[in-house]
RODO-2510 file (C-alpha; in nm, 4 decimals, decimal comma):
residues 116
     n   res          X          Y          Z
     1     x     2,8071    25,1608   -11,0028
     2     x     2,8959    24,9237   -11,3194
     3     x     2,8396    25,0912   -11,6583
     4     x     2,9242    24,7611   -11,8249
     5     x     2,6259    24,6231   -12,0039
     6     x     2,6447    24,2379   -12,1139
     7     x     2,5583    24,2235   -12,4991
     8     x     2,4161    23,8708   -12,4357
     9     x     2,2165    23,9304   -12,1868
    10     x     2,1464    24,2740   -12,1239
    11     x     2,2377    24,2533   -11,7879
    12     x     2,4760    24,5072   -11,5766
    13     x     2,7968    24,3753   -11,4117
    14     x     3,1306    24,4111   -11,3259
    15     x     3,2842    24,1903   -11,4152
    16     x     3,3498    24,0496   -11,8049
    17     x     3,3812    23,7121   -11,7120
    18     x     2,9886    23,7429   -11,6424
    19     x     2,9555    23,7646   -12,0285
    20     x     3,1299    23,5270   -12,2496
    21     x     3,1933    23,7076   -12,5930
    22     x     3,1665    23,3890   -12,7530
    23     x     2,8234    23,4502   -12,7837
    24     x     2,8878    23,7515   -13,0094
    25     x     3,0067    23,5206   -13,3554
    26     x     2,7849    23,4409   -13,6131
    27     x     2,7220    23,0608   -13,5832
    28     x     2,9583    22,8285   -13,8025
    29     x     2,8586    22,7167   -14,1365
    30     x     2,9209    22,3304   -13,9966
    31     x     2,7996    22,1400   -13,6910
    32     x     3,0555    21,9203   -13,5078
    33     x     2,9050    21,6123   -13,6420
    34     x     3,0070    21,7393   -13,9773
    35     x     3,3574    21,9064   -13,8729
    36     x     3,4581    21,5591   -13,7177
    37     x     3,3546    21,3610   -14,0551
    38     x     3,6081    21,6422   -14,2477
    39     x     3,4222    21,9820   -14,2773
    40     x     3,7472    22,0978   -14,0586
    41     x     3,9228    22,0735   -14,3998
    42     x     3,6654    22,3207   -14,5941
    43     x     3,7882    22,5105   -14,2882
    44     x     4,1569    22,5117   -14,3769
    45     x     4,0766    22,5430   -14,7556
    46     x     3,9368    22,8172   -14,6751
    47     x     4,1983    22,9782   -14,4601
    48     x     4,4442    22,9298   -14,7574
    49     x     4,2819    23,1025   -15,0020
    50     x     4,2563    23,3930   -14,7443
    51     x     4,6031    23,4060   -14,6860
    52     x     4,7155    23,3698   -15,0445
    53     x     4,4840    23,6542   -15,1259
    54     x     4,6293    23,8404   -14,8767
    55     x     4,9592    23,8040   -15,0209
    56     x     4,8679    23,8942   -15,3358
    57     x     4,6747    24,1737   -15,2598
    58     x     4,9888    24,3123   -15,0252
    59     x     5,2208    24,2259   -15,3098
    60     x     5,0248    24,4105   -15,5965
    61     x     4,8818    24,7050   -15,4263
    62     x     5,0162    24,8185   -15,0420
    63     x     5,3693    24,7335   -15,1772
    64     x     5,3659    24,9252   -15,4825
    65     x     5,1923    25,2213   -15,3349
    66     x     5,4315    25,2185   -15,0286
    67     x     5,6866    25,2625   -15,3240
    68     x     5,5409    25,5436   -15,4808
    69     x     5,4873    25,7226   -15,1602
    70     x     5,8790    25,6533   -15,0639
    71     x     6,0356    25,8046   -15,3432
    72     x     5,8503    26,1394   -15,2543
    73     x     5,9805    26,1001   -14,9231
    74     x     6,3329    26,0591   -15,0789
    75     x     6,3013    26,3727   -15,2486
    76     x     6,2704    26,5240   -14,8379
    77     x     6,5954    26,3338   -14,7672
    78     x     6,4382    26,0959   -14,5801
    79     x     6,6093    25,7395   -14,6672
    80     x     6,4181    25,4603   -14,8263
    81     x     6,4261    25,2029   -14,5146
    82     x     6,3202    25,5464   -14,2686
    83     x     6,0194    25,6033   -14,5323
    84     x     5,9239    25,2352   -14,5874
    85     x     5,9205    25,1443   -14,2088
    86     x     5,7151    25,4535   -14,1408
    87     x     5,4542    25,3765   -14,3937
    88     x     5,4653    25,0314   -14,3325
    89     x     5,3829    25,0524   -13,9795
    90     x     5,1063    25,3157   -14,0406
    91     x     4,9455    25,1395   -14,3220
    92     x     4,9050    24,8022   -14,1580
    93     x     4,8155    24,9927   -13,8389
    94     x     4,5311    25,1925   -14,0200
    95     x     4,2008    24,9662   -14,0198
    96     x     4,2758    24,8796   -13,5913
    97     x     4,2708    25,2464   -13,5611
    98     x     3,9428    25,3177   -13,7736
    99     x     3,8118    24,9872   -13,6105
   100     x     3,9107    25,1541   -13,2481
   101     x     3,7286    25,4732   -13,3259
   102     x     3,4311    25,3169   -13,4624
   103     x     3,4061    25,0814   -13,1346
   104     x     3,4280    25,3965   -12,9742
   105     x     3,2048    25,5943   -13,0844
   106     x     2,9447    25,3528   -13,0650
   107     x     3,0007    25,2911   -12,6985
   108     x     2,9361    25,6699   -12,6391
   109     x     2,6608    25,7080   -12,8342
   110     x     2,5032    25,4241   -12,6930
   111     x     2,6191    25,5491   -12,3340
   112     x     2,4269    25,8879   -12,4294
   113     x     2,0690    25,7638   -12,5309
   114     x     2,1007    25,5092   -12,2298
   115     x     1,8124    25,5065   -11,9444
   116     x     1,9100    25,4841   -11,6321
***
């Protein structure tokens, strides 16, 4: 028995190449008419600023608190590269996780309150 339920279509399968995901994005703010006459460079504007904001963000706060957090680790005899990997890995790690158990939890409680 499938218990995989296409978001686009509602229906039951086995398969996920019955339901393409692309279906599940919000439409773009440009049609192609417009992204061929140079929309596409809005796009990459765009995806600039992101990643500059990004950097500055990392540089100002996640940085700076991994710091903090280190030297108490030092205190523990832990060394600075054994601390900052650790927290390095688990901080950029951290919003997959909660993004995981959120996806999660939804499936089951939509798996609960189903009708079969």
């Amino acid at each position: 028995m499938c218990e995989h339920v296409c978001v686009c279509t509602g229906i039951f399968t086995c398969s996920s190449l019955n339901c393409l995901a692309y279906h599940e994005f919000p439409p773009d703010a440009f049609n192609n008419k417009q992204r061929e006459q140079g929309a596409i460079i809005i796009h990459s504007l765009v995806v600039i600023y992101m990643f500059t904001a990004l950097a500055i963000v990392c540089d100002d706060f996640f940085v700076a608190s991994l710091d903090k957090i280190c030297v108490k680790f030092q205190k523990l005899g832990f060394s600075a590269d054994v601390a900052g990997a650790t927290f390095m890995a688990a901080g950029s790690s951290a919003p997959e996780l909660f993004t995981s158990f959120i996806g999660q939890s939804q499936h089951q409680l939509a798996s609960m309150f189903e009708i079969r």
